[in-house]
mmCIF file of the N, C-alpha and C atoms, coordinates in Angstrom:
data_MODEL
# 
_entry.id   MODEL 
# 
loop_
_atom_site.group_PDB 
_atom_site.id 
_atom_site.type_symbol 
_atom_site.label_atom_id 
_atom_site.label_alt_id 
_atom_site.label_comp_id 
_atom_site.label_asym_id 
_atom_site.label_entity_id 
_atom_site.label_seq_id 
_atom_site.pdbx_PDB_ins_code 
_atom_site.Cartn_x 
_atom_site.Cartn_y 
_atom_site.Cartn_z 
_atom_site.occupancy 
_atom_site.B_iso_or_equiv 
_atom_site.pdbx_formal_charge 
_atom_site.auth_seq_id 
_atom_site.auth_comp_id 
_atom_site.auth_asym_id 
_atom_site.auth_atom_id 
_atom_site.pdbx_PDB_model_num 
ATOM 1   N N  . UNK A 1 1  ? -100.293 -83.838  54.701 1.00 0.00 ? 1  UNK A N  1 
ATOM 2   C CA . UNK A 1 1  ? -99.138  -84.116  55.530 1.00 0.00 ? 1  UNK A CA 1 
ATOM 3   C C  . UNK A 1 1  ? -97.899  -83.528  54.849 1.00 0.00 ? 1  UNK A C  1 
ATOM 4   N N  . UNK A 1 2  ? -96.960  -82.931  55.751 1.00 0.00 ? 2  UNK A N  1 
ATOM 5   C CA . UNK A 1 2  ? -95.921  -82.614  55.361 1.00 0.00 ? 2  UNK A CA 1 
ATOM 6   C C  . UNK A 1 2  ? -94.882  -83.143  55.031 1.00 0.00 ? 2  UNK A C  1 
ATOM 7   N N  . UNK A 1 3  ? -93.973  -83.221  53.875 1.00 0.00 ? 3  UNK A N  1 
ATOM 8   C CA . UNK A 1 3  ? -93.095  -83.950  53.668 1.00 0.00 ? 3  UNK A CA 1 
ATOM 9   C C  . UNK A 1 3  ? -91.809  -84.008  54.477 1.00 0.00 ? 3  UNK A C  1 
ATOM 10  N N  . UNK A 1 4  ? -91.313  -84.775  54.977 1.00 0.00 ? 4  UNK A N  1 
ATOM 11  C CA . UNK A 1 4  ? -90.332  -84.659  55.939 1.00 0.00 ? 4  UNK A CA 1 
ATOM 12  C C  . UNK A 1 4  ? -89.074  -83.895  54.616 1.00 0.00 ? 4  UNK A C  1 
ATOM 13  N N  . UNK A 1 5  ? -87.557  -83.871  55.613 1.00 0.00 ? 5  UNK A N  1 
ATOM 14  C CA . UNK A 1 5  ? -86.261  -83.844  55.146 1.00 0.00 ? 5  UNK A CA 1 
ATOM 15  C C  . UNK A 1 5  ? -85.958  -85.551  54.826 1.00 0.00 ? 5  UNK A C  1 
ATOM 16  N N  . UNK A 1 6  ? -86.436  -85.532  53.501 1.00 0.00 ? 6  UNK A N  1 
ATOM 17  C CA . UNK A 1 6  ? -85.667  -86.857  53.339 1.00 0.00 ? 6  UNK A CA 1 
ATOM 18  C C  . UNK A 1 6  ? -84.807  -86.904  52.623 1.00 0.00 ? 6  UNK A C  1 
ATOM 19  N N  . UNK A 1 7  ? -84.213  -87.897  52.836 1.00 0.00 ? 7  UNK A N  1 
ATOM 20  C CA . UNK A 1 7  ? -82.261  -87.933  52.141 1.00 0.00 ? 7  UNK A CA 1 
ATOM 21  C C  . UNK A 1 7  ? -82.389  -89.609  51.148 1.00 0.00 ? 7  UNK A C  1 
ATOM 22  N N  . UNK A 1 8  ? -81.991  -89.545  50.203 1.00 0.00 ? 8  UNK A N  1 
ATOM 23  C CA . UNK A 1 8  ? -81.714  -90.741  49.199 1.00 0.00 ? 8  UNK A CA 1 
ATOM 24  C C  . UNK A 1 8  ? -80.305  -90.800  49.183 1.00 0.00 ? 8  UNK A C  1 
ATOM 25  N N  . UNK A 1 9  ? -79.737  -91.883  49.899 1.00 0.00 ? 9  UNK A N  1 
ATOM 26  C CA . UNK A 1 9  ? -78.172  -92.268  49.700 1.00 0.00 ? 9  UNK A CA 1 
ATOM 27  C C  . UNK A 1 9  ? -78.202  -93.057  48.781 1.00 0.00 ? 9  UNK A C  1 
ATOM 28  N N  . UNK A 1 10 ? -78.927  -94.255  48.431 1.00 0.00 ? 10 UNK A N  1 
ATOM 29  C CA . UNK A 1 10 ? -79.029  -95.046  47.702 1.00 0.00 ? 10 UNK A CA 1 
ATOM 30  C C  . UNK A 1 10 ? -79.821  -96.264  47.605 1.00 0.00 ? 10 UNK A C  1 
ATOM 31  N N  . UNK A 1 11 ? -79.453  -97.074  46.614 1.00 0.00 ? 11 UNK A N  1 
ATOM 32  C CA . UNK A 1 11 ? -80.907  -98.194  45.867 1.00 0.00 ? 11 UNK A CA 1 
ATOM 33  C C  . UNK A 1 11 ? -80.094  -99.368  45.837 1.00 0.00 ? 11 UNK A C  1 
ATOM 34  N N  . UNK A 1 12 ? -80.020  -99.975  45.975 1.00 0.00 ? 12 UNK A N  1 
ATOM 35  C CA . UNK A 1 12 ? -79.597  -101.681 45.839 1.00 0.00 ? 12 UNK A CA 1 
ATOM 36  C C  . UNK A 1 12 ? -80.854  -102.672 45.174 1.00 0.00 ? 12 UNK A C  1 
ATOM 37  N N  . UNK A 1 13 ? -80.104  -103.689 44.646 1.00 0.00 ? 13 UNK A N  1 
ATOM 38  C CA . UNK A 1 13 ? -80.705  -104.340 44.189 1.00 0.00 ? 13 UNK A CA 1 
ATOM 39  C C  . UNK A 1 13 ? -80.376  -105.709 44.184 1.00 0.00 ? 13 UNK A C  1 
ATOM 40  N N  . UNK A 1 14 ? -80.926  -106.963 45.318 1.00 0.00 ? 14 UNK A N  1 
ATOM 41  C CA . UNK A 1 14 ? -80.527  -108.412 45.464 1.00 0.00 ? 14 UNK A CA 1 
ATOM 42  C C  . UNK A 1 14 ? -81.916  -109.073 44.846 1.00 0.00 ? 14 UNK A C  1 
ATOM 43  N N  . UNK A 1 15 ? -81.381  -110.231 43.933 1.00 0.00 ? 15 UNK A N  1 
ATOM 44  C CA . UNK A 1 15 ? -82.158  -110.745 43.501 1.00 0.00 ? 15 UNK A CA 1 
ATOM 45  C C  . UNK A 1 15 ? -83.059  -110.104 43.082 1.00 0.00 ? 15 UNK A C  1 
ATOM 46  N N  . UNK A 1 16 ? -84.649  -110.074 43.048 1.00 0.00 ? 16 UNK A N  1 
ATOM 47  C CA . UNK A 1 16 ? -85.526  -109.679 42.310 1.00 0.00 ? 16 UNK A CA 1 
ATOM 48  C C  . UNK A 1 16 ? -85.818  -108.597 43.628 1.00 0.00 ? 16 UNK A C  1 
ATOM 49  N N  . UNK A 1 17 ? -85.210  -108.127 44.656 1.00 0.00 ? 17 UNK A N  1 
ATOM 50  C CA . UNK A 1 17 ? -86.035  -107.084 46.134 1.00 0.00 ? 17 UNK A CA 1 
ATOM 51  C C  . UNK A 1 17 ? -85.069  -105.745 45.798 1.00 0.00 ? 17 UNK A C  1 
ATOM 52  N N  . UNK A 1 18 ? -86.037  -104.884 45.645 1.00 0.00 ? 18 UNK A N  1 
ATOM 53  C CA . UNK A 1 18 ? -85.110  -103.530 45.919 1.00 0.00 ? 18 UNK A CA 1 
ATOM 54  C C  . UNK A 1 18 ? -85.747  -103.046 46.935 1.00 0.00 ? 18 UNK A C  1 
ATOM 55  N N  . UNK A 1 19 ? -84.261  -101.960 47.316 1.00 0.00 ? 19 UNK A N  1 
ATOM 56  C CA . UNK A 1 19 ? -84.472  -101.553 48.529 1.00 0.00 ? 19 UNK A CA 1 
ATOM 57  C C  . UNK A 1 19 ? -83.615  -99.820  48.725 1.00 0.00 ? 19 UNK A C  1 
ATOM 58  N N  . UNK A 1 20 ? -83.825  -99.047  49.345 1.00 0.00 ? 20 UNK A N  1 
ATOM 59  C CA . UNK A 1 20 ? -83.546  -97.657  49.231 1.00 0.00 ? 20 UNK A CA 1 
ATOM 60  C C  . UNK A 1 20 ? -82.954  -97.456  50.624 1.00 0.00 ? 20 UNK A C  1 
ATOM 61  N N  . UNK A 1 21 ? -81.609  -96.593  50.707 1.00 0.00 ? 21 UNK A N  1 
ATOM 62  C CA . UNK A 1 21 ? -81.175  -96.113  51.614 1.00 0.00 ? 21 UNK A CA 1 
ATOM 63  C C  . UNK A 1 21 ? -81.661  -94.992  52.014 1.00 0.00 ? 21 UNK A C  1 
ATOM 64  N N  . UNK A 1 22 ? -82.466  -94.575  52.828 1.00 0.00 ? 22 UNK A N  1 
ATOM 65  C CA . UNK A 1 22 ? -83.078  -93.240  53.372 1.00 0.00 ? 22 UNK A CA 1 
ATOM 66  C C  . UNK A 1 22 ? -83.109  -93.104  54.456 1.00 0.00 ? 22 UNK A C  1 
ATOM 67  N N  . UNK A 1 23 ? -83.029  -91.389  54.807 1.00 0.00 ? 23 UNK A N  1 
ATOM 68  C CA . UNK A 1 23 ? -82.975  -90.854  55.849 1.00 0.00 ? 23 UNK A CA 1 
ATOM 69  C C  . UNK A 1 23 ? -83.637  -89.860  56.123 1.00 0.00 ? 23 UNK A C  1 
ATOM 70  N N  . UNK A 1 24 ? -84.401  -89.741  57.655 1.00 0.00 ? 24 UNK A N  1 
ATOM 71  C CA . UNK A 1 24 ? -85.259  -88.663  57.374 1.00 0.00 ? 24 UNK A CA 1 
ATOM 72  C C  . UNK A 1 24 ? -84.827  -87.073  57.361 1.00 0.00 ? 24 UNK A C  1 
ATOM 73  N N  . UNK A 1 25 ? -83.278  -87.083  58.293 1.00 0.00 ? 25 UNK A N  1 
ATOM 74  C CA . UNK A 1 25 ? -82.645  -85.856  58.060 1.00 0.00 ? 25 UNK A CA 1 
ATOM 75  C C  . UNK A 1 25 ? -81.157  -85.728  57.924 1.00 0.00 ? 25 UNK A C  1 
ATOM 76  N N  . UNK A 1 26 ? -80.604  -84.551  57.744 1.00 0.00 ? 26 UNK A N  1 
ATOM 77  C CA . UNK A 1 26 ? -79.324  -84.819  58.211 1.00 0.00 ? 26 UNK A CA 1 
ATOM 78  C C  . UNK A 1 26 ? -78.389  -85.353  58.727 1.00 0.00 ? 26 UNK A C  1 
ATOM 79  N N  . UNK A 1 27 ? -78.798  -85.518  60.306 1.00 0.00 ? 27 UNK A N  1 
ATOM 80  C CA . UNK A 1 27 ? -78.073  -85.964  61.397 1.00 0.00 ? 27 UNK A CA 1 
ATOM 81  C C  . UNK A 1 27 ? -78.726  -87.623  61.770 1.00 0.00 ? 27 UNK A C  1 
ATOM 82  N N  . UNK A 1 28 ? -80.056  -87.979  60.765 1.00 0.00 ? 28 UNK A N  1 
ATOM 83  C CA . UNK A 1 28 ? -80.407  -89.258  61.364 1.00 0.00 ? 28 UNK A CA 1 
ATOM 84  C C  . UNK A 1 28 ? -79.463  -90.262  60.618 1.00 0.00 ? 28 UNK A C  1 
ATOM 85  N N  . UNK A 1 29 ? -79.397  -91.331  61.110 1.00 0.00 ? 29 UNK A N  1 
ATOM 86  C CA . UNK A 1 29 ? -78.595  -92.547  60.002 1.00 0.00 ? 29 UNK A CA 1 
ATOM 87  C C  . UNK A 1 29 ? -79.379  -93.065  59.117 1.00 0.00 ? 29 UNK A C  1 
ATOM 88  N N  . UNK A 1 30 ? -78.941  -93.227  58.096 1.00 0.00 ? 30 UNK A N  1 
ATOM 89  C CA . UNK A 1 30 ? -79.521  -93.939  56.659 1.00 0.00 ? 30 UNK A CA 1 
ATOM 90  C C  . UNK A 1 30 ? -80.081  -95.675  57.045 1.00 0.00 ? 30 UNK A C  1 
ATOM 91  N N  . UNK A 1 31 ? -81.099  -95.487  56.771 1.00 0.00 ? 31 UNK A N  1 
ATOM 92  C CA . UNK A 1 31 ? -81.551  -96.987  56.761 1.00 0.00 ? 31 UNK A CA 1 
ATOM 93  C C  . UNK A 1 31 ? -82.119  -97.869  55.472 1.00 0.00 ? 31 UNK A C  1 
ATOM 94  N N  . UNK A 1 32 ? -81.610  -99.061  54.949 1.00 0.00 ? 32 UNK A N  1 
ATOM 95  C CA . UNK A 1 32 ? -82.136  -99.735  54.078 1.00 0.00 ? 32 UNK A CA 1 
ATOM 96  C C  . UNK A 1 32 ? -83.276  -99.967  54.158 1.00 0.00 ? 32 UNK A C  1 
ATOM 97  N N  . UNK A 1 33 ? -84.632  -99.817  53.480 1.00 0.00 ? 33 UNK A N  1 
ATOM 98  C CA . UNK A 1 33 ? -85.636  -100.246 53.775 1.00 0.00 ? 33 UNK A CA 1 
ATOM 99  C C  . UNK A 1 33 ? -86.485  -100.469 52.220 1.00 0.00 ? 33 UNK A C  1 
ATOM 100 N N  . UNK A 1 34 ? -87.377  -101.574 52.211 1.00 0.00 ? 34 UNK A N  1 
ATOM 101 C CA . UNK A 1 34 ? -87.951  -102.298 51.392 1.00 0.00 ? 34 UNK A CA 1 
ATOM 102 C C  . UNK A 1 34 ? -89.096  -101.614 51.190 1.00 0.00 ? 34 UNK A C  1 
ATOM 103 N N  . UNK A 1 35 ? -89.636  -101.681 49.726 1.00 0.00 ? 35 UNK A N  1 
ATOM 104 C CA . UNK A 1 35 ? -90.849  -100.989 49.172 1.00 0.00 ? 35 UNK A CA 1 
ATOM 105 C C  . UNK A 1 35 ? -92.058  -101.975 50.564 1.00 0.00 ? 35 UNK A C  1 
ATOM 106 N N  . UNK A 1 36 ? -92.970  -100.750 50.507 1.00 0.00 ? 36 UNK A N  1 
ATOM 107 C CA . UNK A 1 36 ? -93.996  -100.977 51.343 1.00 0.00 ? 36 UNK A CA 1 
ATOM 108 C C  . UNK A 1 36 ? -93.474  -101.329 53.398 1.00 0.00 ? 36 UNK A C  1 
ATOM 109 N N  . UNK A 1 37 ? -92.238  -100.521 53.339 1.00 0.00 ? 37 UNK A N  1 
ATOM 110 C CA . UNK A 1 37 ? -91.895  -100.005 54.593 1.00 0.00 ? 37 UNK A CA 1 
ATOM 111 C C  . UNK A 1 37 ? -92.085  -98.299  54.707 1.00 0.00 ? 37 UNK A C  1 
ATOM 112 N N  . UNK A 1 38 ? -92.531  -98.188  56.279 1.00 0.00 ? 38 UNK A N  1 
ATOM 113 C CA . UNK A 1 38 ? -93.163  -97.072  56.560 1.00 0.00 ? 38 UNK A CA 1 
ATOM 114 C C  . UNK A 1 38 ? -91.521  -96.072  57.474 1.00 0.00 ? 38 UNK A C  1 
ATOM 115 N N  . UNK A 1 39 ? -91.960  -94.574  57.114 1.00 0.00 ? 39 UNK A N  1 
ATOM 116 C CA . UNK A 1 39 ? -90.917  -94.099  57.066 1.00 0.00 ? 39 UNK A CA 1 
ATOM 117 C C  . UNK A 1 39 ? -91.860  -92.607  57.714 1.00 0.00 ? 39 UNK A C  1 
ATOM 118 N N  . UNK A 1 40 ? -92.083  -92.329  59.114 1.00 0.00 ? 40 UNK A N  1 
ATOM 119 C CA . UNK A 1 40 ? -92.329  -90.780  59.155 1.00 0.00 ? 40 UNK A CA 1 
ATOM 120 C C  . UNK A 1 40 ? -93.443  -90.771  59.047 1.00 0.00 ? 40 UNK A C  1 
ATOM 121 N N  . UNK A 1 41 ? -94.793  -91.521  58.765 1.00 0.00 ? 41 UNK A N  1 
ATOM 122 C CA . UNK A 1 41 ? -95.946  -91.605  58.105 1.00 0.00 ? 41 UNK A CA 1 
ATOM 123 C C  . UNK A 1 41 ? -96.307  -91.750  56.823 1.00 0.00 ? 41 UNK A C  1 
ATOM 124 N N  . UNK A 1 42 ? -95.026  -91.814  56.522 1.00 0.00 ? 42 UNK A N  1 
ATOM 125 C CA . UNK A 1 42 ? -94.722  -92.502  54.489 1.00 0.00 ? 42 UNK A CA 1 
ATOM 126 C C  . UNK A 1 42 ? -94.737  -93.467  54.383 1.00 0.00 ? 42 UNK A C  1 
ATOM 127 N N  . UNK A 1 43 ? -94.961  -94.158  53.128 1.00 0.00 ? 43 UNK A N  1 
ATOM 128 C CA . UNK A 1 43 ? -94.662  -95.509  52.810 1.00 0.00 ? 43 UNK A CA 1 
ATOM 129 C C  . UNK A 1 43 ? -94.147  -95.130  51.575 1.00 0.00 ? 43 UNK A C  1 
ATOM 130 N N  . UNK A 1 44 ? -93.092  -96.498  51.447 1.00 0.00 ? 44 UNK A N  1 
ATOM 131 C CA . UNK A 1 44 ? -92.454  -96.604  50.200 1.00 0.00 ? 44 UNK A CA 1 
ATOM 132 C C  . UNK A 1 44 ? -92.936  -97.225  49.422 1.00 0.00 ? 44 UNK A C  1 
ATOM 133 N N  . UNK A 1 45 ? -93.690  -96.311  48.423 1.00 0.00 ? 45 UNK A N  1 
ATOM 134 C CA . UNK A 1 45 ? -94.816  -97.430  47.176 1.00 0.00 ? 45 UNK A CA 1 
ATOM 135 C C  . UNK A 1 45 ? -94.149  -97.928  46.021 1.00 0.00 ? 45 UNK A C  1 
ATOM 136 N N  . UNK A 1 46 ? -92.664  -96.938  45.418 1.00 0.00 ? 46 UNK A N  1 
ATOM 137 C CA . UNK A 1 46 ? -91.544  -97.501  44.773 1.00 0.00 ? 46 UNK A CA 1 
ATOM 138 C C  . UNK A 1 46 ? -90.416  -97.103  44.832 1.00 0.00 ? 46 UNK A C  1 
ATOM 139 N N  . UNK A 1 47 ? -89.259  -98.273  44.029 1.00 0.00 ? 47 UNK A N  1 
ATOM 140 C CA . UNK A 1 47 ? -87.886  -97.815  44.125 1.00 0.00 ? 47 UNK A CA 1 
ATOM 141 C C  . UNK A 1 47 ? -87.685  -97.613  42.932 1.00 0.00 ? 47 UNK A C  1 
ATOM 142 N N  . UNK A 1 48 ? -87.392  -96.649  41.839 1.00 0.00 ? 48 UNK A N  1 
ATOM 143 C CA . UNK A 1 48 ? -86.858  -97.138  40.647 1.00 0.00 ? 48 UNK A CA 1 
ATOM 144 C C  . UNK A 1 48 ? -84.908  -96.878  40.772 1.00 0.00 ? 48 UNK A C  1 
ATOM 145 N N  . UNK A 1 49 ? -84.641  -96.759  39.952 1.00 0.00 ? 49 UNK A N  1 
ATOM 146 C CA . UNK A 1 49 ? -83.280  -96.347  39.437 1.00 0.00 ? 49 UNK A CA 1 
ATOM 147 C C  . UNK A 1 49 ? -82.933  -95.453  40.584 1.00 0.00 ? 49 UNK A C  1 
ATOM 148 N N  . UNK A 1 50 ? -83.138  -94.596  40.484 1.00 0.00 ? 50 UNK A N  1 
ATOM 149 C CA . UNK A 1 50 ? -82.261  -93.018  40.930 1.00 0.00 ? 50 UNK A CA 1 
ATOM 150 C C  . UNK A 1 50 ? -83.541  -92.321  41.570 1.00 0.00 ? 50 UNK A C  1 
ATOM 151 N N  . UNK A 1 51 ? -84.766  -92.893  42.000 1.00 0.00 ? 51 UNK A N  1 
ATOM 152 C CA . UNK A 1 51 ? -85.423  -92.492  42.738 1.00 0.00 ? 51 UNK A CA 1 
ATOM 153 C C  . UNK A 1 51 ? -86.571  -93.285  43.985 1.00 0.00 ? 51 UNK A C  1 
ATOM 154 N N  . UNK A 1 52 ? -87.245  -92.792  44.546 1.00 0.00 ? 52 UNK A N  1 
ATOM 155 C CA . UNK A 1 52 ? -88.126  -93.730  45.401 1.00 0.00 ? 52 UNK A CA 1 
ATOM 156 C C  . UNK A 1 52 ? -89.266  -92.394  45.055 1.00 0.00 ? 52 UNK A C  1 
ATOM 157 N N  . UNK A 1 53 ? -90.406  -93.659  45.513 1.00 0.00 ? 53 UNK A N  1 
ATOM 158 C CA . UNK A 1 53 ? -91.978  -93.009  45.248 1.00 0.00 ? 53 UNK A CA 1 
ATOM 159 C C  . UNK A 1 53 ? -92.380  -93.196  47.202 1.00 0.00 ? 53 UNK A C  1 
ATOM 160 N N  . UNK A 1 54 ? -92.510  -92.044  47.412 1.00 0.00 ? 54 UNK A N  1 
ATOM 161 C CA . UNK A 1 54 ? -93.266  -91.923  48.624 1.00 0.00 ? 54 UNK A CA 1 
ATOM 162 C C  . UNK A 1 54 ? -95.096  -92.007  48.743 1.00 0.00 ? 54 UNK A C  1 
ATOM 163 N N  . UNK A 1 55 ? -95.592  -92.241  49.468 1.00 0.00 ? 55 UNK A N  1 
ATOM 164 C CA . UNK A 1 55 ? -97.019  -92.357  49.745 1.00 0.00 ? 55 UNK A CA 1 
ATOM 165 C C  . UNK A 1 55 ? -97.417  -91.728  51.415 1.00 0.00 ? 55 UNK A C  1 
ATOM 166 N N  . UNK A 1 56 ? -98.381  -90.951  51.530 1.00 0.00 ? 56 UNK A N  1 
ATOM 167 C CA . UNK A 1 56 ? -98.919  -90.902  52.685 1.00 0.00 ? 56 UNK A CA 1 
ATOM 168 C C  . UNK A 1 56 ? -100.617 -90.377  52.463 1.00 0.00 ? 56 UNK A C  1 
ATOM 169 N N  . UNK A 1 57 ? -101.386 -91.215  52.222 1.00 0.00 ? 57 UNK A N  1 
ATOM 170 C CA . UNK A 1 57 ? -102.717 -91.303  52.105 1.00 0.00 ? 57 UNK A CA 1 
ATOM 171 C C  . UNK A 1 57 ? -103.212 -91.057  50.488 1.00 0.00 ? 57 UNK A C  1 
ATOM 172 N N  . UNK A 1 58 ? -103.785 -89.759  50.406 1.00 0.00 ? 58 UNK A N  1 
ATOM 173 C CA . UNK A 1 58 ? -103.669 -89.333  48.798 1.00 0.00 ? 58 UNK A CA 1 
ATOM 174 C C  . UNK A 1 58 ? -102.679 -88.760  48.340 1.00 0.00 ? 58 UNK A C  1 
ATOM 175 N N  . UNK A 1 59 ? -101.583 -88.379  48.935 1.00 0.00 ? 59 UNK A N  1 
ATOM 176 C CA . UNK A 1 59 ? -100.475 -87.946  48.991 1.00 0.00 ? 59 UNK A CA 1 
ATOM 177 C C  . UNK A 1 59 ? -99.578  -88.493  48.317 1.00 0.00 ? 59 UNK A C  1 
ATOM 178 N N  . UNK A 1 60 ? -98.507  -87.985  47.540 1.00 0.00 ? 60 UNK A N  1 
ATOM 179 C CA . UNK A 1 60 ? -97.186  -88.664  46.758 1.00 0.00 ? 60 UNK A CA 1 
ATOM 180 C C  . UNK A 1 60 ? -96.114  -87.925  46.793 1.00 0.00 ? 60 UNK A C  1 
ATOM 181 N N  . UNK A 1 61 ? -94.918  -88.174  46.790 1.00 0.00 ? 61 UNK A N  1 
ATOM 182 C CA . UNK A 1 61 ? -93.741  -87.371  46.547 1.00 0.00 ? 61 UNK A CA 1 
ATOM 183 C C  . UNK A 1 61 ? -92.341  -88.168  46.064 1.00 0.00 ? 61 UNK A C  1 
ATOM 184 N N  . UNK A 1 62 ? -91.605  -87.605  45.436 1.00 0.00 ? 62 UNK A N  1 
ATOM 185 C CA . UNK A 1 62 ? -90.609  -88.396  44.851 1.00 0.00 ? 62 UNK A CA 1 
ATOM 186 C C  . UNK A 1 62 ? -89.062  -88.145  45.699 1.00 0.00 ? 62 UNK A C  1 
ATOM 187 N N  . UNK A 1 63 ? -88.381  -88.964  45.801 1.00 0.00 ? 63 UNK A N  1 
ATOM 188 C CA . UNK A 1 63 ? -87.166  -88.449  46.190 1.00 0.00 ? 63 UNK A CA 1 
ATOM 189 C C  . UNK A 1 63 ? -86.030  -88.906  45.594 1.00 0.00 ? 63 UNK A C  1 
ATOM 190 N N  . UNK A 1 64 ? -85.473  -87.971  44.725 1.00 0.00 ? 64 UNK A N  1 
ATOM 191 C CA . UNK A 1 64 ? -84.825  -88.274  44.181 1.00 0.00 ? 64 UNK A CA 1 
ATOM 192 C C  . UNK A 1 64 ? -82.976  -88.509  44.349 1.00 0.00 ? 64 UNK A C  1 
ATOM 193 N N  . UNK A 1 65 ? -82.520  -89.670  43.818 1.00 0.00 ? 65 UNK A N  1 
ATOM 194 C CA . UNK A 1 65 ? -80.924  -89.713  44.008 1.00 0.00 ? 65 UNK A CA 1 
ATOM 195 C C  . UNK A 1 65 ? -79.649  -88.663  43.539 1.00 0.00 ? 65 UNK A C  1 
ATOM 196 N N  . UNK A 1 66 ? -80.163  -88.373  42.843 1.00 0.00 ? 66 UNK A N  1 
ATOM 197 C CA . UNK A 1 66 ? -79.321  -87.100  42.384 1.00 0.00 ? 66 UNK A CA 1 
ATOM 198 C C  . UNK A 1 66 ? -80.152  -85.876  42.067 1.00 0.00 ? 66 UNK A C  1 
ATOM 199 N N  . UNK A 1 67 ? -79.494  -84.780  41.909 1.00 0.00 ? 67 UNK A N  1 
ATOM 200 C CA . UNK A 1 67 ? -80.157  -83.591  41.939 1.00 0.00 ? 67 UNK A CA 1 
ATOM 201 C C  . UNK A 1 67 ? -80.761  -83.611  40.540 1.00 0.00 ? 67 UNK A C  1 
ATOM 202 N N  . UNK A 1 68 ? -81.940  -82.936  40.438 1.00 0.00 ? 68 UNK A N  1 
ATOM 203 C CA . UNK A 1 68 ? -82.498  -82.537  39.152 1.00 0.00 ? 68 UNK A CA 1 
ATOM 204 C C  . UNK A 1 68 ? -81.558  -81.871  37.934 1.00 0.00 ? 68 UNK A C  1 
ATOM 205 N N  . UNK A 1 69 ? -81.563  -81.961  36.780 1.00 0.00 ? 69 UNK A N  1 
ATOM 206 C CA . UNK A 1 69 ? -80.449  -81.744  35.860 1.00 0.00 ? 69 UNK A CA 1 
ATOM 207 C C  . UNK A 1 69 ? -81.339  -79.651  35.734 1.00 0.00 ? 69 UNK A C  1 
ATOM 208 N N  . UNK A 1 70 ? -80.271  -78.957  35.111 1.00 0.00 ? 70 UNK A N  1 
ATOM 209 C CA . UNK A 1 70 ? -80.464  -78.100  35.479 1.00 0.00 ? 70 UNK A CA 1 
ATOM 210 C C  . UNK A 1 70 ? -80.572  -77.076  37.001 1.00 0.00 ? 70 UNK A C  1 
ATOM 211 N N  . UNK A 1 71 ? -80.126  -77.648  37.982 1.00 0.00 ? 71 UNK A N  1 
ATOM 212 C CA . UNK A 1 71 ? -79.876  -77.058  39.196 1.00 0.00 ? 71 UNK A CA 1 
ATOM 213 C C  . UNK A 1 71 ? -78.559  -76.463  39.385 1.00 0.00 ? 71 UNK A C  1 
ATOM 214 N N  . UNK A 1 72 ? -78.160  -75.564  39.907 1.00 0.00 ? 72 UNK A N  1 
ATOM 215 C CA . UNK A 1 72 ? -76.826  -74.997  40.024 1.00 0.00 ? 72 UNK A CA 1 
ATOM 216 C C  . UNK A 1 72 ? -76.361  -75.672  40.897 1.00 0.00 ? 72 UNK A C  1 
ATOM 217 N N  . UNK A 1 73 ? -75.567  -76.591  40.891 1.00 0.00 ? 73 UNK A N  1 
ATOM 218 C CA . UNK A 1 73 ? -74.527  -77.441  41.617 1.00 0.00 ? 73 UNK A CA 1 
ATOM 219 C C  . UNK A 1 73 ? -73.547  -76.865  41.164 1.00 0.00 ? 73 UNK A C  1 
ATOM 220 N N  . UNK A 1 74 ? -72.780  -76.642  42.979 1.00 0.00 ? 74 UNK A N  1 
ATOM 221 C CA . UNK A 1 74 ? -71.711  -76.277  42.899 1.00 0.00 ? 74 UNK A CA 1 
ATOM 222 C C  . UNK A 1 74 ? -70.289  -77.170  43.212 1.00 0.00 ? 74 UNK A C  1 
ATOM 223 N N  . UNK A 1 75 ? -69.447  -77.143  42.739 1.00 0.00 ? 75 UNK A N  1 
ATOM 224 C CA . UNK A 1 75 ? -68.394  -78.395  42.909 1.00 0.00 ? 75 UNK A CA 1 
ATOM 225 C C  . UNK A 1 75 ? -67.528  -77.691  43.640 1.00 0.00 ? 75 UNK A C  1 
ATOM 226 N N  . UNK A 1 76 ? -66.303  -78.172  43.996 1.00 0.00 ? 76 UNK A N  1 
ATOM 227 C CA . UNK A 1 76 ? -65.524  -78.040  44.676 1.00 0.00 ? 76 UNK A CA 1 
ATOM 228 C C  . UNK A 1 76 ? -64.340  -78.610  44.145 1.00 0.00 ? 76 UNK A C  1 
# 
């Protein structure tokens, strides 16, 4: 399965539940959603820090909150 456009706005954390702001593209709205909510044919198997662990069968992918160190980011 193909990995969608997914977007990491962000991770919260109440009490002992985390939860990840994601989106599947650009133009969709960001939704809070809790590990072991389904997303596109994904599931969210974790949240850590600055990333979420995706799942779709044997499948895994990470999405991360900030860009990988070493990427050419450009500022403004």
């Amino acid at each position: 399965m193909q990995l969608p456009a997914f977007r990491l706005e962000g991770i919260r954390k109440i009490g002992p539940d985390l939860s990840a702001l994601l989106a599947v593209n650009t133009d969709a709205p960001a939704q809070w959603l809790p590990i072991g909510s389904a997303i596109e044919g994904w599931t969210i198997d974790r949240i850590d820090i600055d990333s979420v662990v995706l799942r779709a069968g044997d499948q895994q992918a990470v999405v991360n909150l900030y860009p990988a160190e070493g990427l050419d980011v450009r500022q403004n």
